[in-house]
C-alpha positions as a LaTeX table, in Angstrom:
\begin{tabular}{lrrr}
\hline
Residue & $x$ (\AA) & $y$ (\AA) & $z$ (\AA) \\
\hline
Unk1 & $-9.14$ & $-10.66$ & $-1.25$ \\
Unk2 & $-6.67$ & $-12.06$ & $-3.47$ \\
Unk3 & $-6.05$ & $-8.87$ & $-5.83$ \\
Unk4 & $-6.43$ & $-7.18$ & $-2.24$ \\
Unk5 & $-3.14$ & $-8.75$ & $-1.11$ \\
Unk6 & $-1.65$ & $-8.68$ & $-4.75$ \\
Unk7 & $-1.70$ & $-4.63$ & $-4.17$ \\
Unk8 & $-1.06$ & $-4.61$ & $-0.77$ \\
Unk9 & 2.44 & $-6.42$ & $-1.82$ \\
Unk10 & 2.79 & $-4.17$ & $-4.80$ \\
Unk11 & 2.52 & $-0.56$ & $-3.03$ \\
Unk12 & 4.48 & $-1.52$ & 0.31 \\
Unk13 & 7.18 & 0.14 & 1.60 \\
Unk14 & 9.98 & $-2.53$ & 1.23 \\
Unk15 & 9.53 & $-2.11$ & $-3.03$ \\
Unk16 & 10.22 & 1.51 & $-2.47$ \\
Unk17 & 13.81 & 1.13 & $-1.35$ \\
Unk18 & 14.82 & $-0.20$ & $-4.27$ \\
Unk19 & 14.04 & 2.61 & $-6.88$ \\
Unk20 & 14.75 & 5.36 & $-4.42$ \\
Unk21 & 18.48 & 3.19 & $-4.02$ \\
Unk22 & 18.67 & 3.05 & $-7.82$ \\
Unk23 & 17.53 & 6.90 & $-8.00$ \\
Unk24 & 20.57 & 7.99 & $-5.89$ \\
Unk25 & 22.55 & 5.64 & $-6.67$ \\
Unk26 & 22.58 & 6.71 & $-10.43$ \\
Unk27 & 22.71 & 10.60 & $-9.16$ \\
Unk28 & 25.64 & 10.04 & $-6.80$ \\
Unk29 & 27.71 & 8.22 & $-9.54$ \\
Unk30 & 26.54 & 11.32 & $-11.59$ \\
Unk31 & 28.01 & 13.32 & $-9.04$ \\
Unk32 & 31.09 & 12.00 & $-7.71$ \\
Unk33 & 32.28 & 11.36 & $-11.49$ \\
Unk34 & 32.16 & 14.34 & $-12.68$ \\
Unk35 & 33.42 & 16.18 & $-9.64$ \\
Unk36 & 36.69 & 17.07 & $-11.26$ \\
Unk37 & 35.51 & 17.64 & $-14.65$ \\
Unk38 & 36.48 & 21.23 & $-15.70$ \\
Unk39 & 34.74 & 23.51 & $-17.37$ \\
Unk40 & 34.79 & 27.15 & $-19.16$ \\
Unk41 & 32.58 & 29.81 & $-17.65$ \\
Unk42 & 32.68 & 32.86 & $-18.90$ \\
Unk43 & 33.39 & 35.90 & $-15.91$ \\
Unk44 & 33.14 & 38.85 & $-18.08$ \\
Unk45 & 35.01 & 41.23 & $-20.26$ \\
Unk46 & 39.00 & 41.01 & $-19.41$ \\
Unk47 & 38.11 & 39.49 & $-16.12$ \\
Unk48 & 39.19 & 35.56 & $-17.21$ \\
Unk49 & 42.71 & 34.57 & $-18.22$ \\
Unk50 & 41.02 & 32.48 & $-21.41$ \\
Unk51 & 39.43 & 33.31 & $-24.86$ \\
Unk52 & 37.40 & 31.68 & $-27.29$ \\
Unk53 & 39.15 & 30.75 & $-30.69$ \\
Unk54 & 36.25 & 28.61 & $-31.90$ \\
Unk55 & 38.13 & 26.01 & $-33.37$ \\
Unk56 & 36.21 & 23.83 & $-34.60$ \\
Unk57 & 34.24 & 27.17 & $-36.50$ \\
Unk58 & 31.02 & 25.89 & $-35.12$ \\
Unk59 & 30.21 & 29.39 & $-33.60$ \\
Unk60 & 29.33 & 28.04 & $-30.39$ \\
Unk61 & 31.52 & 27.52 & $-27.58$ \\
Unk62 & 32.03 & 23.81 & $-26.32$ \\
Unk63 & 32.70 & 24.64 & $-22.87$ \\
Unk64 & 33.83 & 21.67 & $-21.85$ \\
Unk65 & 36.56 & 21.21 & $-24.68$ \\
Unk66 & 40.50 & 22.89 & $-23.86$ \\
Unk67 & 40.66 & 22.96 & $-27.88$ \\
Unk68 & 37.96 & 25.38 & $-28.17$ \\
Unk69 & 39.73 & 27.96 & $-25.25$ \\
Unk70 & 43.58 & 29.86 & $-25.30$ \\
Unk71 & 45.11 & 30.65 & $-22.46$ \\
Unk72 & 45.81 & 34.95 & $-22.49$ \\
Unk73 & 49.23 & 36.10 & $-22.40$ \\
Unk74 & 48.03 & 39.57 & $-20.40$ \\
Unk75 & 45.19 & 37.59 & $-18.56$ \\
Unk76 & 42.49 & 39.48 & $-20.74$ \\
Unk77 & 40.55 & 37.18 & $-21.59$ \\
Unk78 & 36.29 & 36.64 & $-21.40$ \\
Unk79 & 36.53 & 32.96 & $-19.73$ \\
Unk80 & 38.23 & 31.10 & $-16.67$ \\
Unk81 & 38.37 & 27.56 & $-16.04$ \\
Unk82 & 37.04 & 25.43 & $-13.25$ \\
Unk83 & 35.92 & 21.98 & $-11.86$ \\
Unk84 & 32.58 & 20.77 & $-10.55$ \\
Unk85 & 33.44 & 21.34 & $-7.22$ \\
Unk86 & 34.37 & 24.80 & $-7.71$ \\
Unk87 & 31.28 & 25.63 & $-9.00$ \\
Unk88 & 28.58 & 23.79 & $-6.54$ \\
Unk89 & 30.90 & 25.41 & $-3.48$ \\
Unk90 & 30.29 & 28.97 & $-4.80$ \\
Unk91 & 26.55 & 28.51 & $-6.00$ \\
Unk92 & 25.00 & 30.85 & $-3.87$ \\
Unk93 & 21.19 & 30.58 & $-3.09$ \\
Unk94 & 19.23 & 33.52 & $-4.73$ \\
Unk95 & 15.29 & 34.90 & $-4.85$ \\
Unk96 & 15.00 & 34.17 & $-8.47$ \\
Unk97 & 16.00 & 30.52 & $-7.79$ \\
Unk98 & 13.36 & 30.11 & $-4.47$ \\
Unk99 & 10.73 & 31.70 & $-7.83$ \\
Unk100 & 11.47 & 29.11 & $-10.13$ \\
Unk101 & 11.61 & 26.02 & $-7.75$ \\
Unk102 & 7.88 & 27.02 & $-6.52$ \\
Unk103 & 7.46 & 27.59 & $-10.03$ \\
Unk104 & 8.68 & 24.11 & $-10.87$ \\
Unk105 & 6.40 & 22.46 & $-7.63$ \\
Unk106 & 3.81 & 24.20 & $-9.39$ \\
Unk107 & 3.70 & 22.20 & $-12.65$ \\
Unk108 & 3.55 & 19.12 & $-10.71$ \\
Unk109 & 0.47 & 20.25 & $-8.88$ \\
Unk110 & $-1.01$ & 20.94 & $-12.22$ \\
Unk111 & 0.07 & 17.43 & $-13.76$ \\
Unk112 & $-1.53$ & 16.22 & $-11.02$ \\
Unk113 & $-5.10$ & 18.14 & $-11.09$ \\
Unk114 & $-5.03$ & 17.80 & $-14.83$ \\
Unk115 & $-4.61$ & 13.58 & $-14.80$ \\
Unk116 & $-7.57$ & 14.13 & $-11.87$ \\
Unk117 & $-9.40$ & 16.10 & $-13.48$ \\
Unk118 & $-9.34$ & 13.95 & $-16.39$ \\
Unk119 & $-10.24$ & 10.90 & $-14.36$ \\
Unk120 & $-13.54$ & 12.36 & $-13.14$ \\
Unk121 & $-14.51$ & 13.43 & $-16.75$ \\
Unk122 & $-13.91$ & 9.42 & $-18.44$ \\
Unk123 & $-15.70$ & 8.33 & $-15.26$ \\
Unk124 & $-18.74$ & 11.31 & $-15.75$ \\
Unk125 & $-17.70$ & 12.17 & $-12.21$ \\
Unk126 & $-18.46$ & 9.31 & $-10.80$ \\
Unk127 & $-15.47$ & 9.73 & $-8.52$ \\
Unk128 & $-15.42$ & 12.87 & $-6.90$ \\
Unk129 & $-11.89$ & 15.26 & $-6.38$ \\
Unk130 & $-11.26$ & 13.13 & $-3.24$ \\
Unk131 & $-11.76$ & 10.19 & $-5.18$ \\
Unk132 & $-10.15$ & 11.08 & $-7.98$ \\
Unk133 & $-6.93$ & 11.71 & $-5.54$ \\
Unk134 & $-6.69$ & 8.37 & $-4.32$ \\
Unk135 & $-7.11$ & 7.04 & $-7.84$ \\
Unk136 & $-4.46$ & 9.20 & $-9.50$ \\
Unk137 & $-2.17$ & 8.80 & $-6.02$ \\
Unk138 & $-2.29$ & 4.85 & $-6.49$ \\
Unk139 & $-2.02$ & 4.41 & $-9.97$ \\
Unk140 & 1.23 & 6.63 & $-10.23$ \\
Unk141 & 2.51 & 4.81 & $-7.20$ \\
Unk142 & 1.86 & 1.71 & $-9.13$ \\
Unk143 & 3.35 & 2.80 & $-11.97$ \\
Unk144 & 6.70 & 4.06 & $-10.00$ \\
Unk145 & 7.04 & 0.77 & $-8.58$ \\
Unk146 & 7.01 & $-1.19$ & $-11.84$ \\
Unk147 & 8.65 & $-1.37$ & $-14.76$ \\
Unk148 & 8.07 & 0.86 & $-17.09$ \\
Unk149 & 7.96 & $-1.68$ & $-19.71$ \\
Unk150 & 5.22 & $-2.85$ & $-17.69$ \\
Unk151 & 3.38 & 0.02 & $-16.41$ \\
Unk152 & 0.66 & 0.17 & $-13.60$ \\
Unk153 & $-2.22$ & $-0.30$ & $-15.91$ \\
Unk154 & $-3.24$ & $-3.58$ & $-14.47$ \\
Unk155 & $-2.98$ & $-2.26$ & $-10.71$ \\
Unk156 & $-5.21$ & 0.48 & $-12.34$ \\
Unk157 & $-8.01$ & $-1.28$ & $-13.61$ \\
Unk158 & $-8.35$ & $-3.17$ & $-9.87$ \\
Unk159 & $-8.21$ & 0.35 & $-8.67$ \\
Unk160 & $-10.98$ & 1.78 & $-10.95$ \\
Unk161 & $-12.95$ & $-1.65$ & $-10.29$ \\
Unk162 & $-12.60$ & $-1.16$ & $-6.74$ \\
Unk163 & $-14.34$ & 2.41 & $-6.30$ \\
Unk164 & $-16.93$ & 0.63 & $-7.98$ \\
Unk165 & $-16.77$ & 1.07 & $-11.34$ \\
Unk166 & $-17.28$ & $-2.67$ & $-13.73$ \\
Unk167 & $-14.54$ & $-4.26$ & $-14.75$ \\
Unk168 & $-15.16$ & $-3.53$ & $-18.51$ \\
Unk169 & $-15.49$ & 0.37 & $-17.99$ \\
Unk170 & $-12.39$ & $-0.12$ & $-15.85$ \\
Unk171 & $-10.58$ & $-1.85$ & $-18.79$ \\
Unk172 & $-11.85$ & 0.83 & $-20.97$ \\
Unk173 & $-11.10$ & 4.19 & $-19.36$ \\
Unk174 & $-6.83$ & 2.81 & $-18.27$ \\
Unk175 & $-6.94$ & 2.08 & $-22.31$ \\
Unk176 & $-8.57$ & 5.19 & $-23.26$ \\
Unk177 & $-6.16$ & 7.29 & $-20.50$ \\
Unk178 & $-3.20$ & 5.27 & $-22.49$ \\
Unk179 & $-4.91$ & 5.95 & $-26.11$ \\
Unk180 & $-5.10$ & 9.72 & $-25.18$ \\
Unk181 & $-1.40$ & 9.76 & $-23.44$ \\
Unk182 & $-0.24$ & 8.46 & $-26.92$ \\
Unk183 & $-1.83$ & 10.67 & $-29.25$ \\
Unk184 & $-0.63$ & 14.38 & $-27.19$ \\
Unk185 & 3.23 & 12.41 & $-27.99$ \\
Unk186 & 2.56 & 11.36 & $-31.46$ \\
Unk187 & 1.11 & 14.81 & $-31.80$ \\
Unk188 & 3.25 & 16.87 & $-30.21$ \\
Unk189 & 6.76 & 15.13 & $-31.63$ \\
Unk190 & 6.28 & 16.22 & $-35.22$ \\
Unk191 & 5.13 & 19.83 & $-33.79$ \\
Unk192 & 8.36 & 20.18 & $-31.63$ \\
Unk193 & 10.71 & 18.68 & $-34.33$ \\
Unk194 & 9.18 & 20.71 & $-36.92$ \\
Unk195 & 9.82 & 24.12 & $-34.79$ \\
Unk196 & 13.19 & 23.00 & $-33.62$ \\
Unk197 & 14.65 & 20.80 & $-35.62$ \\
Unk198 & 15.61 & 17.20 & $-35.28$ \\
Unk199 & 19.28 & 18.11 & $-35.07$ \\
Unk200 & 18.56 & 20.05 & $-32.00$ \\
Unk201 & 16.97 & 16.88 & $-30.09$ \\
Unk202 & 18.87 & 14.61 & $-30.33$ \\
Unk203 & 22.30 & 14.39 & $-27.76$ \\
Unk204 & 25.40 & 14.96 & $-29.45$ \\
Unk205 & 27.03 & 11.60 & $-27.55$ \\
Unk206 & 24.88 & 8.90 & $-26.38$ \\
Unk207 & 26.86 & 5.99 & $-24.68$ \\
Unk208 & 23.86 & 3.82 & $-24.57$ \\
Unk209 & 22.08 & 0.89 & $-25.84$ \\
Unk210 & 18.67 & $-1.14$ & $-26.02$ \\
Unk211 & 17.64 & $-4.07$ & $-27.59$ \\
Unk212 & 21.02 & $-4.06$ & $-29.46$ \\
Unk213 & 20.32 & $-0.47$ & $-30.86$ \\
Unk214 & 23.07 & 1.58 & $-30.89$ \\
Unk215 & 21.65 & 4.56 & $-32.48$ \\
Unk216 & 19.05 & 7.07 & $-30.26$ \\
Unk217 & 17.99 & 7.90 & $-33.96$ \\
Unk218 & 16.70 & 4.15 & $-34.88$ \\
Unk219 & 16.25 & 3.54 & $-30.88$ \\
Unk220 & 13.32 & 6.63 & $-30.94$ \\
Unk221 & 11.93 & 6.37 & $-34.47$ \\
Unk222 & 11.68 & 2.35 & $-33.71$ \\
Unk223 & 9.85 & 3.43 & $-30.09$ \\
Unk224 & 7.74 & 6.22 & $-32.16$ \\
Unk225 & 6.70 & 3.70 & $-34.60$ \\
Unk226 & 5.56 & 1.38 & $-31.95$ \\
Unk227 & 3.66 & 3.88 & $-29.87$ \\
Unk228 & 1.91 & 4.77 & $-33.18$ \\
Unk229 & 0.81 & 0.86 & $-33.34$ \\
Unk230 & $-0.16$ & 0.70 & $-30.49$ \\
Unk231 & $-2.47$ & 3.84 & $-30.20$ \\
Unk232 & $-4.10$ & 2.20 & $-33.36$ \\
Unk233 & $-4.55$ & $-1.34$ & $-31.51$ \\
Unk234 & $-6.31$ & 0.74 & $-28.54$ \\
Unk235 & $-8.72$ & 2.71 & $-31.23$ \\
Unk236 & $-9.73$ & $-0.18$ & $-33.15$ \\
Unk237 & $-10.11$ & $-2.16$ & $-30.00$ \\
Unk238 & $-12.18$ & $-0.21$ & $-27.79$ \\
Unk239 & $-14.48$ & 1.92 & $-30.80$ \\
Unk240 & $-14.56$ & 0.06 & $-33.31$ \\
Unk241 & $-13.84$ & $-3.66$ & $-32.89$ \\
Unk242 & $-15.01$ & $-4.63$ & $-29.67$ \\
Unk243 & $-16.42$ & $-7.92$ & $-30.84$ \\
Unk244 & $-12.54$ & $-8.62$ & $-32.56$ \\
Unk245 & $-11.47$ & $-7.72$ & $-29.40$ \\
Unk246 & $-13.25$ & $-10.02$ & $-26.96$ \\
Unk247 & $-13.14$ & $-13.21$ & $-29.66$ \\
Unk248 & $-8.82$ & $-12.42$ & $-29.52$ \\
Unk249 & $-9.20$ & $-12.64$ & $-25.50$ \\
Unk250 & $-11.53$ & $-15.52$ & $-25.52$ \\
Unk251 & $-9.35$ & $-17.41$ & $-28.14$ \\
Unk252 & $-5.82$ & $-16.56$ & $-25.45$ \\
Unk253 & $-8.71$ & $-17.85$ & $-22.40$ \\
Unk254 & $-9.02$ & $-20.90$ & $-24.42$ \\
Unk255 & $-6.15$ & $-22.63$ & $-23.51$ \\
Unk256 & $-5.55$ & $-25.25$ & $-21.16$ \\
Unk257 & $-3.53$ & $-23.01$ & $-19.01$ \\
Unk258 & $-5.82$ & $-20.19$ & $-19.01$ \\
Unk259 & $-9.21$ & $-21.66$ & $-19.03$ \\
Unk260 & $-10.33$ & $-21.38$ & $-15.16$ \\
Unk261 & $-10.27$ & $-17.65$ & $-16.02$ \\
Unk262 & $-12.25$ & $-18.15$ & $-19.33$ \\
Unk263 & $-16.27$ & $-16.73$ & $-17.54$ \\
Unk264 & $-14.53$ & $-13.88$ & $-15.99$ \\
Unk265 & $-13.11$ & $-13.04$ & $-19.41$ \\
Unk266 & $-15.90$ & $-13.61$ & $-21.57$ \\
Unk267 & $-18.23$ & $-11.23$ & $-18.84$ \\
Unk268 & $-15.12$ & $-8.64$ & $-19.40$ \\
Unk269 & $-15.76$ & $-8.83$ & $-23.12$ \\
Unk270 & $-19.25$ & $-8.31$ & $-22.81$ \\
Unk271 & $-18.89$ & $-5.24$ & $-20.17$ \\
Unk272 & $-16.43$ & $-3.61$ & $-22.45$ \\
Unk273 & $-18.47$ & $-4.17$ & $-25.48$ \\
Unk274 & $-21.24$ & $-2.15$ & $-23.46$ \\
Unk275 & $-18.59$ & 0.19 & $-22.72$ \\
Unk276 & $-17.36$ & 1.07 & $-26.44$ \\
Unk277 & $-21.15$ & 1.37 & $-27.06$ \\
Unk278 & $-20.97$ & 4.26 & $-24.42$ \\
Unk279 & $-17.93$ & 5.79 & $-25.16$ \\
Unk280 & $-19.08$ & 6.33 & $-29.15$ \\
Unk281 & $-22.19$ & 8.20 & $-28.09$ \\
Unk282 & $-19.94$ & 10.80 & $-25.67$ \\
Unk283 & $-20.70$ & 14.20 & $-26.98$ \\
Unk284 & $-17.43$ & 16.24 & $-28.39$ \\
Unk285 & $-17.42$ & 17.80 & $-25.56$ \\
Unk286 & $-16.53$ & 14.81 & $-23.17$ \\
Unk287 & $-13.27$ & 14.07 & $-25.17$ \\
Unk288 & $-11.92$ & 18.10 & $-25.65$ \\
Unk289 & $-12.76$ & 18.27 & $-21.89$ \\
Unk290 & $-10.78$ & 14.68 & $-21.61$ \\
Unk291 & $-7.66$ & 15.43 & $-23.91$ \\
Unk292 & $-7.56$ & 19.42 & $-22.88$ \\
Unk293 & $-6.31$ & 17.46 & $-19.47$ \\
Unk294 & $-4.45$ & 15.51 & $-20.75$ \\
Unk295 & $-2.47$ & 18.30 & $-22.50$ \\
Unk296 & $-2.12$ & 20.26 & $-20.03$ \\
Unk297 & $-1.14$ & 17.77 & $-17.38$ \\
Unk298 & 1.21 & 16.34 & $-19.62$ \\
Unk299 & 2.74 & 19.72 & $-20.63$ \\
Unk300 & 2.69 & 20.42 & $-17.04$ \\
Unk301 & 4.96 & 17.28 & $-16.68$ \\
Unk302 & 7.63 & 18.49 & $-19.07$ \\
Unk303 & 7.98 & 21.75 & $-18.01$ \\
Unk304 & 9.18 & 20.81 & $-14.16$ \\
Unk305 & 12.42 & 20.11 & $-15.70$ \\
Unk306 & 12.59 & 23.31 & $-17.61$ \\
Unk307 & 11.67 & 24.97 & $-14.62$ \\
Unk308 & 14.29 & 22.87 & $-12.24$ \\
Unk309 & 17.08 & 23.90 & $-14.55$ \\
Unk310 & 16.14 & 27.65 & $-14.90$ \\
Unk311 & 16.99 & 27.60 & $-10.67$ \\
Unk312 & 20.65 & 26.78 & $-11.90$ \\
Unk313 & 20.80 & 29.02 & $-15.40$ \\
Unk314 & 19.62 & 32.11 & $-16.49$ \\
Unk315 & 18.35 & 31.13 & $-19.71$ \\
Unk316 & 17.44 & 27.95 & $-21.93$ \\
Unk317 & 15.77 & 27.54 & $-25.00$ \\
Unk318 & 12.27 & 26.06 & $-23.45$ \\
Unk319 & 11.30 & 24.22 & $-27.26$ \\
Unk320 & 14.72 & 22.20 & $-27.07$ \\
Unk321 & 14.80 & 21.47 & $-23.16$ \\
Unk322 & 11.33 & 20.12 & $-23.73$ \\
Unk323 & 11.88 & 18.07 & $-27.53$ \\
Unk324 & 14.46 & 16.42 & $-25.81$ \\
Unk325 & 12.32 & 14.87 & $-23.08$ \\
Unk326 & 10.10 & 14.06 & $-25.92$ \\
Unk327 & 13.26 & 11.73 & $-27.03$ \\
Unk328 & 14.17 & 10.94 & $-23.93$ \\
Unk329 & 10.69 & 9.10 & $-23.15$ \\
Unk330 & 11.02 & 6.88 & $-25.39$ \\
Unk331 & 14.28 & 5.67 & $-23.53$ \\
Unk332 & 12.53 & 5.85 & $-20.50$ \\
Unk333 & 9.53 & 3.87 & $-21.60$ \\
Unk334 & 11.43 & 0.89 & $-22.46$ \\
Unk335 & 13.43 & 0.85 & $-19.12$ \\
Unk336 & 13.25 & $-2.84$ & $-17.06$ \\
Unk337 & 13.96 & $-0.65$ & $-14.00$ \\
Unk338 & 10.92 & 0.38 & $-11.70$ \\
Unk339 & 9.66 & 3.71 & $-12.92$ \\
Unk340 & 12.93 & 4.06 & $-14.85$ \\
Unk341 & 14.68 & 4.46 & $-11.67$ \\
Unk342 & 18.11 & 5.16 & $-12.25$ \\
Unk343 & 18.17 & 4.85 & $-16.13$ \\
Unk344 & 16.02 & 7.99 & $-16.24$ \\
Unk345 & 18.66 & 9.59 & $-13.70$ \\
Unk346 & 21.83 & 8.69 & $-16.40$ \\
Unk347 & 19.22 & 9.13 & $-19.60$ \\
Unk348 & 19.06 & 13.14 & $-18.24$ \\
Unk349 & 22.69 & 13.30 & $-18.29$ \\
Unk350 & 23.67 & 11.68 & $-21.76$ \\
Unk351 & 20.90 & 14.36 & $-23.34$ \\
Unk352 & 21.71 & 17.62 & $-21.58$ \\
Unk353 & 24.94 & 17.87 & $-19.64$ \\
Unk354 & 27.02 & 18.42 & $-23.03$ \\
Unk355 & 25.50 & 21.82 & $-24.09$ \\
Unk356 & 22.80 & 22.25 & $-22.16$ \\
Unk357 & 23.32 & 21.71 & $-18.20$ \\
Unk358 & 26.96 & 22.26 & $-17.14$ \\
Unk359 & 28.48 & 19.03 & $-15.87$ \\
Unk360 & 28.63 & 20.81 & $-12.04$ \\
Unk361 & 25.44 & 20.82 & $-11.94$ \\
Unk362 & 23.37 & 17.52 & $-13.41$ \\
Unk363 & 23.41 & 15.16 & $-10.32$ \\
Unk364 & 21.88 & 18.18 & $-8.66$ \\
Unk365 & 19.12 & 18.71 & $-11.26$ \\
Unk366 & 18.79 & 15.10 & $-11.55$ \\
Unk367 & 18.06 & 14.60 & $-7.81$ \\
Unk368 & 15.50 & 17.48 & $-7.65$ \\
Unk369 & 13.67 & 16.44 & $-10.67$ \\
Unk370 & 13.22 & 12.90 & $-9.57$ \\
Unk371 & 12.15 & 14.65 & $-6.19$ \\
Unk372 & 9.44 & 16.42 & $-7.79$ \\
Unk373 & 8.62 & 14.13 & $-10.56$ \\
Unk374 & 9.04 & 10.71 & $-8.64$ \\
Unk375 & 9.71 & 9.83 & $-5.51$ \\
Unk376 & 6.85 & 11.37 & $-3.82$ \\
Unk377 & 4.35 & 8.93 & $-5.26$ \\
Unk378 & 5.90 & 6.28 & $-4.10$ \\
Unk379 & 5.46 & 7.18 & $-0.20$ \\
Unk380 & 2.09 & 9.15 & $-1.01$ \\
Unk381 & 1.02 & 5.92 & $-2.64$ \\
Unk382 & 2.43 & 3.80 & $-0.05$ \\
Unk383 & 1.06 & 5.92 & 2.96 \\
Unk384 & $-2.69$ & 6.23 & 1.59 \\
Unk385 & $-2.79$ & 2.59 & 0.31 \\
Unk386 & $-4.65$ & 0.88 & 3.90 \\
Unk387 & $-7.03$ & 3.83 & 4.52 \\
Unk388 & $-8.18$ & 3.67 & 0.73 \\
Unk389 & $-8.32$ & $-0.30$ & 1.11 \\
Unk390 & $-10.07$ & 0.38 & 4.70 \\
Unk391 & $-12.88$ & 3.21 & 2.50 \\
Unk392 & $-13.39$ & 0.81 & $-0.04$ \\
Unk393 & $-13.88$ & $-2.68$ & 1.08 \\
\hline
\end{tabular}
């Protein structure tokens, strides 16, 4: 009853008006300050009163610099010049653009089969696909609604335990979910960088900081590093130390503060000790099955925003759009807000809205991604939490 109320308070609606106010918050500032913000679009062949002089011989136009643009004498030129508002007021709504925002919804129904998917496989389909829903639902909505410093792993384990899974498998299949989240990024980083180039990925301005760090170089390579410790801790915990593992929780149990919980923790040690036994007899297949989900889901994941912003442009280089969220994760990761709420929204603009996303349109993109990508787990979870508690009590 008690971890029933814990998640009752955790996934009710009152918490969700405070990310979704952060959310908009973030993409109205977005919008409103960069309203008047001009720009250089390029109209055509002697159809602009502007040309390109690149002046800083870079041999790409900055579009949003007056140094890189002279004004024509006999209104000749390739490029004209407006503000924000000038563009939104004459985007006009076109078929491509309806294509590429089903497109877009599609990749989040794919994230979302793929993490299901995955769920029944760790669980040997245990829970079935409506099952697996309610699992997936919950556990992002749990994860939206925290920190992301935090995560919902702990609301995911009572979740897992819940459908009636032990408490050690529970433990073991949120670490393994985590272990395999972490090796498709500390895979797929080198792979990106190595095809684009780290110059390419990295924002050409960043006005922030965290934990003192200046520098998005240090900032990521210090997150990278960390994620790579951390996927080790998981490994050695759960395959091949599971004795280490339960000894360093009994040893934290110990203590006078902590000792009421110190059975409950020792019979978690022993279930999970059971469970690492399992898991190192799965067959190959179980963990291609596994990780080919978690690929995809997570591939899925990045490409909404490629999609979103291919409503808006007709062309981006997919490799660098994606690397970039790759970067950007790491910022995201270490956000105190709930689900990044609002840090993600301003994160999006320092990486992509100086040569990738014209300034007119980022609040825009922001909004829709976060639409697509975020806020819907927060009512979904919210909405299906008392039936599921009803189903599985």
């Amino acid at each position: 009853m008690a971890e029933e109320t814990d998640i009752s308070k955790s996934l009710n609606w009152r918490k969700i008006i405070v990310p979704v106010f952060l959310g908009l918050f973030a993409a109205g500032y977005l919008l409103i300050n960069n309203l008047n913000k001009e720009r250089f679009v390029m109209v055509g062949q002697d159809q602009g009163n502007y040309v390109w002089v690149d002046k800083d011989n870079s041999g790409t136009p900055d579009l949003e610099d007056g140094a890189e643009f002279s004004l024509t004498d006999d209104n000749k030129g390739d490029y004209v010049r407006k503000t924000s508002f000038d563009m939104l007021s004459e985007l006009e709504w076109k078929g491509s653009m309806t294509f590429f925002a089903i497109i877009a919804l599609l990749m989040v129904v794919i994230r979302d089969l793929g993490y299901i998917y995955r769920i029944r496989v760790l669980t040997d389909n245990f829970l079935n696909w409506r099952k697996g829903f309610d699992v997936i639902m919950l556990w992002e909505s749990a994860s939206a609604l925290t920190p992301s410093v935090v995560g919902g792993s702990g609301v995911a384990i009572f979740i897992l335990n819940r459908e009636g899974i032990n408490l050690g498998r529970s433990t073991a299949i949120v670490f393994v979910t985590a272990m395999m989240d972490e090796i498709f990024y500390i895979l797929m980083v080198p792979m990106v960088f190595m095809i684009v180039g780290t110059d390419a990925l990295f924002p050409g301005e960043w006005g922030g900081s965290s934990f003192g760090i200046q520098s998005i170089h240090v900032l990521f390579w210090v997150g990278y590093s960390f994620i790579l410790l951390l996927t080790l801790a998981i490994v050695l915990s759960i395959f091949w130390l599971p004795f280490t593992f339960k000894r360093f929780l009994m040893r934290i149990f110990s203590t006078k503060l902590l000792r009421r919980w110190l059975k409950k923790v020792v019979k978690l040690g022993d279930e999970i000790i059971i469970s690492s036994a399992e898991l190192r007899g799965k067959p190959i297949s179980f963990w291609s099955k596994a990780f080919i989900a978690t690929c995809i889901s997570w591939t899925a994941r990045f490409f909404t925003l490629n999609f979103i912003i291919l409503i808006f442009l007709g062309g981006i280089d997919h490799f660098v759009v994606y690397g970039r969220q790759l970067v950007m994760w790491v910022i995201m990761l270490i956000s105190p807000t709930p689900g990044s709420s609002g840090v993600a929204e301003i994160a999006l603009s320092a990486f992509f809205s100086h040569d990738i996303i014209p300034i007119a349109y980022i609040a825009v993109i922001a909004i829709l991604w976060r639409m697509l990508t975020y806020f819907p787990y927060l009512f979904i979870g919210a909405a299906l939490l008392p039936k599921w508690l009803k189903r599985t009590a």
